[in-house]
C-alpha positions as CSV (number, residue, x, y, z in Angstrom):
1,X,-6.1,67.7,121.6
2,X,-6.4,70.9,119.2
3,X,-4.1,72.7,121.9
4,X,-1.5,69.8,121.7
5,X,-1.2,69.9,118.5
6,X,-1.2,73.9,118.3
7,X,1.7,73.7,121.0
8,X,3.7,70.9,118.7
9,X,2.9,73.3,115.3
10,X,4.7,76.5,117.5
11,X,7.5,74.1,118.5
12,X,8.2,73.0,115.5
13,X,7.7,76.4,113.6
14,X,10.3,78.3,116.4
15,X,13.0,75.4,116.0
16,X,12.7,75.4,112.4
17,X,13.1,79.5,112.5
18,X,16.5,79.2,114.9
19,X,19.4,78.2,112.0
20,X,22.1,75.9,113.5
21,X,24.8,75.7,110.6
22,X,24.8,72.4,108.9
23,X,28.5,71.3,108.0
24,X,28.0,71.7,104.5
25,X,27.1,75.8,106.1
26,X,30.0,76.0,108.2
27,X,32.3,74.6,105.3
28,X,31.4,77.2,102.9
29,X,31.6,80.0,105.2
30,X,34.9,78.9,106.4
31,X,36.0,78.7,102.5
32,X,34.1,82.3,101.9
33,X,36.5,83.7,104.8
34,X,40.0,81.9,103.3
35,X,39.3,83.1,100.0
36,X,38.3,86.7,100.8
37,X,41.5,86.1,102.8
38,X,43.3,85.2,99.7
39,X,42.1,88.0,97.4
40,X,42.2,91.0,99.7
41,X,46.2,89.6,99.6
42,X,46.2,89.8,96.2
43,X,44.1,93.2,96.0
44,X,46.6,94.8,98.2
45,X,50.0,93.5,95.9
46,X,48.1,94.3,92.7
47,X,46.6,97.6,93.7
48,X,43.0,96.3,92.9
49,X,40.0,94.8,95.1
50,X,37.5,94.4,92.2
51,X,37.9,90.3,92.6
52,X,37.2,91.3,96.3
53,X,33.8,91.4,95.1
54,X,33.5,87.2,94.4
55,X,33.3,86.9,98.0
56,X,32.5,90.2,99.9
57,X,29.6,92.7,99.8
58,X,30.0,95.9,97.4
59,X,30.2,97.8,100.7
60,X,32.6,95.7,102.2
61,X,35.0,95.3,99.2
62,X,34.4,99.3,98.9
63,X,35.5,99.9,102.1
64,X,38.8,97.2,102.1
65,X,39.2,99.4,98.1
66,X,39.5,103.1,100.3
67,X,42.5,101.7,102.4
68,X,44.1,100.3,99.3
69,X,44.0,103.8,97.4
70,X,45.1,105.9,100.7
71,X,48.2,103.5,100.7
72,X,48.3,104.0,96.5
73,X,48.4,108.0,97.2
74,X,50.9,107.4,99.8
75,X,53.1,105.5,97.4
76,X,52.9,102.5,98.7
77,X,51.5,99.2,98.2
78,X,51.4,96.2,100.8
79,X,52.0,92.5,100.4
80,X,50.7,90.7,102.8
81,X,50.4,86.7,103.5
82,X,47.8,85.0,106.0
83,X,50.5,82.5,107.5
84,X,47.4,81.1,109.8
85,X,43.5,81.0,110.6
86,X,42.1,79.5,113.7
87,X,38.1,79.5,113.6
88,X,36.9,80.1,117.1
89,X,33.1,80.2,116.5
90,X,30.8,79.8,114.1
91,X,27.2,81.3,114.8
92,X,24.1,81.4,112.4
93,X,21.6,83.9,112.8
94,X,18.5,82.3,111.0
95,X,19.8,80.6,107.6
96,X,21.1,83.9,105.3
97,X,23.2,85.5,108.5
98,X,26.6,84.3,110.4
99,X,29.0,85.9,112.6
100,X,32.6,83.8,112.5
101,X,35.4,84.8,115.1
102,X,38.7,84.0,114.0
103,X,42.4,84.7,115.2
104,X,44.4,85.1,112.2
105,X,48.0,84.5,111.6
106,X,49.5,87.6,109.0
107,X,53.2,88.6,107.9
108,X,53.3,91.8,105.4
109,X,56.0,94.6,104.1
110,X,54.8,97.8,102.7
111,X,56.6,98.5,99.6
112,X,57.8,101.9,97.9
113,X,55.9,101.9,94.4
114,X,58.7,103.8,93.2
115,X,61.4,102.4,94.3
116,X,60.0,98.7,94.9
117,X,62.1,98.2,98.3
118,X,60.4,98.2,101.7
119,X,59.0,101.4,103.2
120,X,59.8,99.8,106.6
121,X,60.2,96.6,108.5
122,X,58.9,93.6,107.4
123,X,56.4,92.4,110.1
124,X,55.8,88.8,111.3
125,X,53.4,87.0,112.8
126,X,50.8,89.5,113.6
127,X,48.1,88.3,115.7
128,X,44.2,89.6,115.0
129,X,41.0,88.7,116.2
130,X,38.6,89.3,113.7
131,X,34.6,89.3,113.7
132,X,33.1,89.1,110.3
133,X,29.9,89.6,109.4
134,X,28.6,87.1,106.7
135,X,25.4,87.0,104.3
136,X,23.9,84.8,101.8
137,X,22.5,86.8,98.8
138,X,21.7,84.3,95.8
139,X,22.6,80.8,97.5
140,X,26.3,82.2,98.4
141,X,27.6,83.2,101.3
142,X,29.6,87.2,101.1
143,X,31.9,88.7,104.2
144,X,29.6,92.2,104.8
145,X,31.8,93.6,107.4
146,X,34.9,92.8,108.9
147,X,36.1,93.6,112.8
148,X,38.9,94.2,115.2
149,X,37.7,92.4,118.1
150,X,41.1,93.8,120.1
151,X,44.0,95.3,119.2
152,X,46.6,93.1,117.3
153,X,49.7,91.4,119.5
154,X,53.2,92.1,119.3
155,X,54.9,90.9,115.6
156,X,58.4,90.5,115.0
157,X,60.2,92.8,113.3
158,X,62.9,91.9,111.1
159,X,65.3,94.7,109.5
């Protein structure tokens, strides 16, 4: 009987250690990736990723913050639009960790801080697979790295 119960104690102690997102989980990571989404859009058009920081790592936002600035010493700032997210999969790695795949949807124009007309074709439609790398620091969840899981497809470009 003691071995029963031992076995039913490690049973229940390894399922209880392997996270399977609850909805209420997957909701908020999904909303965590839309609206890093939506201010590393903004970052790029206002020249600054400090909001970045509501919903990504200091690393992260750091990193998305060093692109920004080469395109600022370049003279040019991008404005970018997500025109669509598909969430592929959704995996939890014990209850502070996830791993989201997503094919994303994005339309952007780099623009001539000078002379505020496009430095080149506006591009449409770019497809990207993207990894990112999730935690939960504090009860909320915060995008620690993002990945290029292949290259992006064709866009359109219109003159």
């Amino acid at each position: 009987m003691k071995k029963l119960t031992f076995v039913v104690l490690l049973t229940f102690l390894w399922l209880g250690g392997c996270h399977v997102g609850t909805g209420r989980d997957v909701q908020k990571v999904k909303d965590t990736i839309l609206r890093y989404n939506q201010l590393l859009s903004e970052g790029y058009a206002k020249m600054n990723m400090t909001p970045l920081q509501e919903v990504a790592t200091l690393e992260q936002a750091t990193k998305v913050y060093h692109h920004m600035a080469a395109l600022g010493e370049a003279e040019i700032r991008m404005e970018s639009q997500l025109a669509g997210i598909e969430f592929l999969d959704i995996q939890f790695h014990g209850k502070d960790s996830a791993r989201v795949k997503t094919k994303e949807k994005w339309n952007y124009v780099h623009i001539s801080i000078g002379s505020k007309m496009p430095a080149q074709s506006v591009v449409q439609d770019l497809i990207y697979n993207l990894s990112y790398e999730l935690i939960k620091k504090n009860g909320k969840w915060l995008v620690s790295s993002v990945s290029v899981l292949e290259e992006p497809g064709a866009p359109e470009k219109k003159k």
